[in-house]
LOFIMI-974534 format. One record per residue (C-alpha): residue number from 0; residue in three letters; x, y, z. Coordinates in Angstrom, 2 decimals. Example, Ala and Ser with C-alpha at 12.3 -4.5 7.8 and 13.67 -1.06 7.14 Angstrom:
BEGIN
NODE   seq   type         X         Y         Z
NODE     0    ala     12.30     -4.50      7.80
NODE     1    ser     13.67     -1.06      7.14
//
This chain:
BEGIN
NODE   seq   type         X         Y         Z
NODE     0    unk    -64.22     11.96     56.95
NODE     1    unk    -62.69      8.81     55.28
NODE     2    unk    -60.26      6.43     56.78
NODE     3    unk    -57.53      5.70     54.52
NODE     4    unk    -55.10      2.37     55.69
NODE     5    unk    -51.25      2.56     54.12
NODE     6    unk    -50.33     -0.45     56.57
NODE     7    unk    -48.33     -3.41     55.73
NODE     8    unk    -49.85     -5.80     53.15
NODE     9    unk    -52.40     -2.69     52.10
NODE    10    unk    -49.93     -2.10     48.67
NODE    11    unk    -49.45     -3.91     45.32
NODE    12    unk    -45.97     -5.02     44.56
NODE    13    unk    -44.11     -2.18     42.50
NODE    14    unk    -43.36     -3.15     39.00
NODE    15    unk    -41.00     -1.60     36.34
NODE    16    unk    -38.84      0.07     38.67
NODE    17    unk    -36.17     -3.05     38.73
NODE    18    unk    -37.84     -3.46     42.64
NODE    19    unk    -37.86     -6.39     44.67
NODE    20    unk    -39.34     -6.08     48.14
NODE    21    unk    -40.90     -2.83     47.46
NODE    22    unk    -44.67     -2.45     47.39
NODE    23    unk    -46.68      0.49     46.68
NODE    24    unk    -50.32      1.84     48.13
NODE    25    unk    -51.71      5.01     46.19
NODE    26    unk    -53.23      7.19     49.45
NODE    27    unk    -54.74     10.26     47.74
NODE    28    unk    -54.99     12.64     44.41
NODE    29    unk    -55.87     15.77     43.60
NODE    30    unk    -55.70     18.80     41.64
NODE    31    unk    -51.92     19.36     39.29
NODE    32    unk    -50.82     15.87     39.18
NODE    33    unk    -51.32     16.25     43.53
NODE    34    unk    -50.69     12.76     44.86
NODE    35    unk    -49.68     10.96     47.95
NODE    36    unk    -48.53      7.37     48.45
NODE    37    unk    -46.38      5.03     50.41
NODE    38    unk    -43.76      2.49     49.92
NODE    39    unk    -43.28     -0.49     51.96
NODE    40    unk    -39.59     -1.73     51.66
NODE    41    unk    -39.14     -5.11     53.31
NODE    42    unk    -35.54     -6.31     54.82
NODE    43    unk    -33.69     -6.48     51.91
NODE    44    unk    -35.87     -4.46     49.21
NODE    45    unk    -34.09     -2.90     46.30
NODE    46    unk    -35.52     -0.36     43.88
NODE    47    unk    -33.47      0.12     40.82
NODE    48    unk    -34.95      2.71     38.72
NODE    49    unk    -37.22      4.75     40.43
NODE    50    unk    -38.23      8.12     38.02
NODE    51    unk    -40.98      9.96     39.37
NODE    52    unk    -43.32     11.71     36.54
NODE    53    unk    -43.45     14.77     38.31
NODE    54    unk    -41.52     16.57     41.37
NODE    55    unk    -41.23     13.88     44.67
NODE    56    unk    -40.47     13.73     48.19
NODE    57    unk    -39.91     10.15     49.72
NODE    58    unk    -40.31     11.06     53.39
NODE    59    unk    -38.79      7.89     55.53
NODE    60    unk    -41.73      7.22     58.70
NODE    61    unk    -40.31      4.31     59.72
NODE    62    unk    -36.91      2.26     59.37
NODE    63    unk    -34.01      3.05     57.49
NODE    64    unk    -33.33      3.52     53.58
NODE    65    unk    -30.40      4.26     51.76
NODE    66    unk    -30.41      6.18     48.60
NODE    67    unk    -27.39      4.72     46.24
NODE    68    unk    -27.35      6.76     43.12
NODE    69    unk    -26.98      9.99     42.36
NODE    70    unk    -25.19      9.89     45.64
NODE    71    unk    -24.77      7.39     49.09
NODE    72    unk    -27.28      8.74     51.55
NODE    73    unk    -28.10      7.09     54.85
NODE    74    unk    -31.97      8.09     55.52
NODE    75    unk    -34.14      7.14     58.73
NODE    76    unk    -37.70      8.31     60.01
NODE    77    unk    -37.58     11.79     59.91
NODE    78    unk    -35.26     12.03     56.81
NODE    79    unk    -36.58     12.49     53.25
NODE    80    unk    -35.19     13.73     49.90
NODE    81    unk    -37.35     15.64     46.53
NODE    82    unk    -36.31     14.45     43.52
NODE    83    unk    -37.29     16.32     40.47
NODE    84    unk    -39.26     15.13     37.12
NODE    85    unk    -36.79     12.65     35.76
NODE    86    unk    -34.46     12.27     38.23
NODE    87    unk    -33.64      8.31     38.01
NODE    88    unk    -32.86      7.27     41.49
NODE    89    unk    -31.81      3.87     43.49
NODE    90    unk    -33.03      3.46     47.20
NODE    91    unk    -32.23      0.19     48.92
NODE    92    unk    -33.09     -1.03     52.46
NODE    93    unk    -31.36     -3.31     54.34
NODE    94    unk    -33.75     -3.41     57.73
NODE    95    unk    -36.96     -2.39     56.21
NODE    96    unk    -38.70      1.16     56.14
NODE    97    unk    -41.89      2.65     55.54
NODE    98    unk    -41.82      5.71     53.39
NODE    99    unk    -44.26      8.43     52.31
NODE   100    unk    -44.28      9.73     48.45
NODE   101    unk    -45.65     13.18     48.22
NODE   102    unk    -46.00     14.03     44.36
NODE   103    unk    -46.55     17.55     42.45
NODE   104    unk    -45.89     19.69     39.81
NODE   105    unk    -43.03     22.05     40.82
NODE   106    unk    -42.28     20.41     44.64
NODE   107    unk    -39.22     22.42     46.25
NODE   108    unk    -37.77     22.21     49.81
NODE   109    unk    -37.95     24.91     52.08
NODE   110    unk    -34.90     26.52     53.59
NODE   111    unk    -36.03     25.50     57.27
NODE   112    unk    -36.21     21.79     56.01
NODE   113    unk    -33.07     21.56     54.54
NODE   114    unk    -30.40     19.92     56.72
NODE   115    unk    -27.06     22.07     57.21
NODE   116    unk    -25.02     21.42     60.42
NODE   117    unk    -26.10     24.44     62.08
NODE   118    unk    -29.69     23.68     62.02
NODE   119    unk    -29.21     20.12     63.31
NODE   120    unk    -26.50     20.14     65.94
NODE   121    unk    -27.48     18.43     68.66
NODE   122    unk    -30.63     17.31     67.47
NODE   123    unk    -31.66     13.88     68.75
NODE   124    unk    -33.83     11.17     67.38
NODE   125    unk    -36.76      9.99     69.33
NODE   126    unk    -35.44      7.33     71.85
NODE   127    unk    -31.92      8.35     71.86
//
């Protein structure tokens, strides 16, 4: 077993992504382009162009992050998005958030993740 540490001030600042306030710490690889990382947006961080080589999910722990472009989405811990191989998208966060990159050839959602109104009615978030 190896202990792995994706806390705050374990990442490098993010460059060539037009970010500010956004660092990154590579977790773990693995076979097919497999990788898993985590991005630490402080109060305030802005990432302008982020284009992920292969398929993504950006999987919010902690804090809230809003995705700008291609559309306006509100996401908190809990909430993620996959964006495909070239998909340029622009995430800011206004309060901070800690968010988990999961990387791979070919990533798709499954139906049971994807949020439709009957799945999630009356669904609450831990502490409400």
């Amino acid at each position: 077993m190896r202990v792995i540490h994706f806390t705050v001030g374990a990442g490098d600042p993010l460059w060539g992504t037009g970010a500010s306030g956004v660092d990154f710490v590579p977790m773990l690889t693995g076979d097919s382009a497999f990788q898993v990382g985590c991005l630490h947006l402080e109060k305030g961080a802005v990432a302008d162009r982020l284009a992920p080589e292969h398929s993504c999910a950006l999987l919010v722990v902690q804090g809230t992050a809003t995705l700008l472009d291609p559309d306006r989405i509100d996401l908190s811990g809990g909430m993620g998005i996959v964006v495909q191989r070239g998909e340029n998208i622009r995430m800011e966060s206004r309060g901070g958030a800690v968010l988990l990159i999961v990387e791979s050839v070919g990533l798709e959602a499954t139906e049971v993740a994807i949020s439709t109104p009957d799945r999630i009615s009356g669904q609450r978030w831990p502490g409400e």
